[in-house]
C-alpha positions in Angstrom: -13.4 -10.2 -6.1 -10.3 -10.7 -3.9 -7.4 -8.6 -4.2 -4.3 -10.4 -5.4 -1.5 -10.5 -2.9 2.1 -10.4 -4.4 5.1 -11.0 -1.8 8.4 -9.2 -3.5 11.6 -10.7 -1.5 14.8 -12.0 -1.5 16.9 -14.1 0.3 20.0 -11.1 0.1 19.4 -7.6 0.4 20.8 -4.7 -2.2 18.8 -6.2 -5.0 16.5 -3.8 -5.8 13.6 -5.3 -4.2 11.7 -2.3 -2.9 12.6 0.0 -6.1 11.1 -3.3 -8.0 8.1 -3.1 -5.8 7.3 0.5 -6.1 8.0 0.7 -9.5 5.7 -2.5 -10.4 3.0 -0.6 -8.2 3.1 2.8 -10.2 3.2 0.7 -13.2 -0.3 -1.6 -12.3 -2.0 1.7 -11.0 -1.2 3.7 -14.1 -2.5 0.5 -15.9 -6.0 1.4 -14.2 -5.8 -1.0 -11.2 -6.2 -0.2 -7.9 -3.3 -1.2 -5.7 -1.8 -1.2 -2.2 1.7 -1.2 -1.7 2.6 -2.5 2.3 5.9 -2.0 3.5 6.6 -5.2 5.1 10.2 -4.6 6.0 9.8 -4.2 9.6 13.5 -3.7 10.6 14.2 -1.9 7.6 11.7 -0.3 6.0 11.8 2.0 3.0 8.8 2.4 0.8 8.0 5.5 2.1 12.0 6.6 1.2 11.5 6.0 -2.3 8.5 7.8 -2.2 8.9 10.8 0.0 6.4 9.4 2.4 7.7 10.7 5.6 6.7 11.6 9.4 4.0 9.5 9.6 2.6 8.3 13.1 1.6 5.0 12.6 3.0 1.9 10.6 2.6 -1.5 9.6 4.4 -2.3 12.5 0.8 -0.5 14.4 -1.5 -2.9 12.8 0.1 -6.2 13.6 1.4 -5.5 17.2 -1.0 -2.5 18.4 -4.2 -3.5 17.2 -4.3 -0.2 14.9 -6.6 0.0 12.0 -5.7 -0.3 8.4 -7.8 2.3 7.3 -5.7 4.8 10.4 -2.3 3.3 8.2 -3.0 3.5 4.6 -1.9 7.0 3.3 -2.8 8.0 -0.3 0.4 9.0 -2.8 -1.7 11.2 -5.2 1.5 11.8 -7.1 0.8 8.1 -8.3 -2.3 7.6 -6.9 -1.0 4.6 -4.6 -2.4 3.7 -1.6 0.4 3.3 0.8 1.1 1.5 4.5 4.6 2.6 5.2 7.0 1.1 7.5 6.8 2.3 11.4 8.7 5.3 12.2 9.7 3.7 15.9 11.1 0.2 15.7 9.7 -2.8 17.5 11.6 -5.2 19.2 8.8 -7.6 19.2 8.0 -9.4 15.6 4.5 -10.3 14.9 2.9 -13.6 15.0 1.5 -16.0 12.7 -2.0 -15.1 14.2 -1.6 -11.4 14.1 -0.4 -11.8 10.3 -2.9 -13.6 9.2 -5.8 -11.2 11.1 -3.7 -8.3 9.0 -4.3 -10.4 5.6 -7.9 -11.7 6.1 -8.6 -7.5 6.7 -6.8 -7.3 3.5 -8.6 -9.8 1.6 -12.2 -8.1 2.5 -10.7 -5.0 0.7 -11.4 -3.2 -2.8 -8.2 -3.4 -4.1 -7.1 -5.3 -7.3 -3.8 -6.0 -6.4 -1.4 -6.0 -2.9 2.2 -5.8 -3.3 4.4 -6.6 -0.3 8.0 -5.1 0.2 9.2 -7.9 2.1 12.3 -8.8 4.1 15.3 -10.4 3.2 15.6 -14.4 4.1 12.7 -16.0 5.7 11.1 -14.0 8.2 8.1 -15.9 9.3 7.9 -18.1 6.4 3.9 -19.0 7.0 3.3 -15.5 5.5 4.1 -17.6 2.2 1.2 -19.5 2.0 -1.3 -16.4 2.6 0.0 -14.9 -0.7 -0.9 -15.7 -4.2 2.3 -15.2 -5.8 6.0 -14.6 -4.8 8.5 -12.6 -6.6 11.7 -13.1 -5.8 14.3 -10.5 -7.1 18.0 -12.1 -8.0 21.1 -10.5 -9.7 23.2 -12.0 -12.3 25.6 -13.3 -9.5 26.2 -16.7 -8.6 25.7 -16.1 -4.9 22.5 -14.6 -5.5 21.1 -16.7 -8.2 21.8 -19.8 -5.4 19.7 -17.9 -2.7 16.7 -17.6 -5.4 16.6 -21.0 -6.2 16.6 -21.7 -2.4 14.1 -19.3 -1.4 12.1 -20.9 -4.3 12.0 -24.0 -3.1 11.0 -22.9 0.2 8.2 -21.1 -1.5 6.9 -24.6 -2.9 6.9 -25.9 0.5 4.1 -23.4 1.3 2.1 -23.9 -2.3 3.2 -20.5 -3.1 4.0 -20.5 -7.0 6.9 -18.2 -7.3 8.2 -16.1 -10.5 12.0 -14.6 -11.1 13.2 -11.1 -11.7 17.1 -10.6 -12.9 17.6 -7.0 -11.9 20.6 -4.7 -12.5 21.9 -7.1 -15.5 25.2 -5.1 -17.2 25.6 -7.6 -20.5 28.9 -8.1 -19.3 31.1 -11.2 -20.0 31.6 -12.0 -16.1 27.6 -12.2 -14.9 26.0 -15.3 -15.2 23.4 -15.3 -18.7 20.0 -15.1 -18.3 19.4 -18.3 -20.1 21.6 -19.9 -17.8 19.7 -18.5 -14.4 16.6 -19.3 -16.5 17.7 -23.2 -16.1 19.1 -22.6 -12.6 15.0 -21.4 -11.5 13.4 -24.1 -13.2 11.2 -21.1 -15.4 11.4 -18.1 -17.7 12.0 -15.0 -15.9 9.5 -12.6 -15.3 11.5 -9.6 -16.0 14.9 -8.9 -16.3 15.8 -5.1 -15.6 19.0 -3.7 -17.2 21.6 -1.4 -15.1 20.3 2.2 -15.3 21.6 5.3 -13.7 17.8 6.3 -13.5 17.0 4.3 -10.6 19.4 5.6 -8.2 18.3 9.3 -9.5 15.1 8.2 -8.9 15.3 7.2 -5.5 17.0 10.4 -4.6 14.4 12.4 -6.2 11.4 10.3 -4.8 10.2 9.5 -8.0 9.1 6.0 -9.4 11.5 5.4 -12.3 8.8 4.8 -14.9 7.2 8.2 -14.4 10.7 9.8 -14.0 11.6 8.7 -17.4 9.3 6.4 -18.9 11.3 5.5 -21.9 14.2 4.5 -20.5 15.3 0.9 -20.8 14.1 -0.1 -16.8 10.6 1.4 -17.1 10.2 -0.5 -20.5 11.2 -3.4 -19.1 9.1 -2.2 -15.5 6.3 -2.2 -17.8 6.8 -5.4 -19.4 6.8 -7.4 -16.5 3.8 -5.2 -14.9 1.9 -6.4 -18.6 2.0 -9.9 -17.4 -0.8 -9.1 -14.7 -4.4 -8.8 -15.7 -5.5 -5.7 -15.8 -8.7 -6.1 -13.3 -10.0 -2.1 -13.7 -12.4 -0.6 -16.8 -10.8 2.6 -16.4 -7.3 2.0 -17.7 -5.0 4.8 -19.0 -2.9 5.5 -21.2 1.1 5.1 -19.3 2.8 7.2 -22.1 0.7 10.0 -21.7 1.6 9.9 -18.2 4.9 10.8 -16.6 7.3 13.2 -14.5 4.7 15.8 -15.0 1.5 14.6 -14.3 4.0 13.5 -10.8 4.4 17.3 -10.1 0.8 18.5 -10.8 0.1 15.0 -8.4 2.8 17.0 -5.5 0.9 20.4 -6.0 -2.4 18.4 -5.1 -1.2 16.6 -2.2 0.6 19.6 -0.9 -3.0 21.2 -1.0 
């Protein structure tokens, strides 16, 4: 079986697209999957931020441009038992072509994994990479401006025959955003997830810690987990997510600092 690719964007940034994608990766490993979270921000990477992933050689960046092999990339997060392809330390000026993204997803494909996540770039950064994913979530806000850009980068999603799905993140309930129902009727679709406001996210990111295993009862990591429960579990040995959490995280630090 293939692994099933997911491409996380936007068409602005400050969304919450990466704390969406790391946070739906914990969530479908502690379901019992195996996963791969790729870093595909290549101006402005930062996976391995929200993770505490840092000083690595070699990046995404390595793969595409220099030839290097995934299996030299990929860094295991035992603390959540991710694999991980961070973003490349030194920038490149050069982006990567649609022939060396596509050699980068056909080694993908021939993987073990159960599901891919990529933390992508804002706009449309080589829109071809579209149509080599099975599913695109794009992340909005309740904001006009931003619900507009969704729709857009929606549509350009369908030009590719890449079936796309909505997150509302950092809703408030206040009288001035737009209602869900009515960005519901903006996208076409029922939202995937919609994420409240919540003053664990920004402590998690300073802390390094998915949300969900920061505090796993907290309105975002239900609703985290919610949207995560709409993929297929693909793996026999599923567990238990409230049995898991901010400790099972440490004793996962002590092991990787072994």
């Amino acid at each position: 079986m293939t692994p099933y690719l997911i491409k996380v964007s936007s068409q602005k940034g400050g969304v919450g697209k990466t704390t969406f994608s790391v946070n739906l990766a914990t969530s479908l490993q502690e379901m019992g999957n195996t996963v791969l979270l790729v870093d595909f921000d290549i101006a402005n990477p930062s996976v391995g931020f929200h993770l505490g992933i840092e000083n690595q050689n070699l990046g995404v960046s390595d793969i595409l441009l220099k030839n290097a092999k995934i299996s030299d990339v990929e860094v295991p997060h035992i603390p959540t038992g991710l694999k991980v392809i961070p973003g490349s330390i030194v920038g490149h000026q050069k982006e990567p072509s649609i022939l060396q993204i596509q050699k980068f997803i056909n080694e993908l494909k021939k993987s073990r994994y159960d599901y891919i996540i990529f933390d992508t770039a804002p706009g449309y950064l080589v829109p071809e990479f579209s149509s080599m994913c099975d599913e695109g979530i794009i992340i909005t806000t309740p904001e006009l401006s931003s619900c507009t850009s969704c729709v857009r980068l929606s549509n350009n999603y369908k030009k590719f025959g890449l079936k796309s799905n909505m997150v509302i993140n950092r809703v408030k309930n206040k009288r001035y955003e737009i209602h869900v129902k009515e960005i519901e009727e903006m996208f076409g679709s029922k939202a995937l997830g919609v994420l409240p406001e919540s003053e664990v996210v920004p402590k998690s990111i300073a802390m390094h810690i998915p949300a969900i295993l920061l505090e796993k009862r907290s309105l975002f990591s239900k609703a985290i987990l919610e949207t995560a429960n709409f993929f297929p579990s693909k793996s026999t040995n599923t567990q238990n997510y409230y049995k898991r959490g901010i400790i099972s995280f440490i004793i996962g630090l002590f092991k990787k600092e072994r």
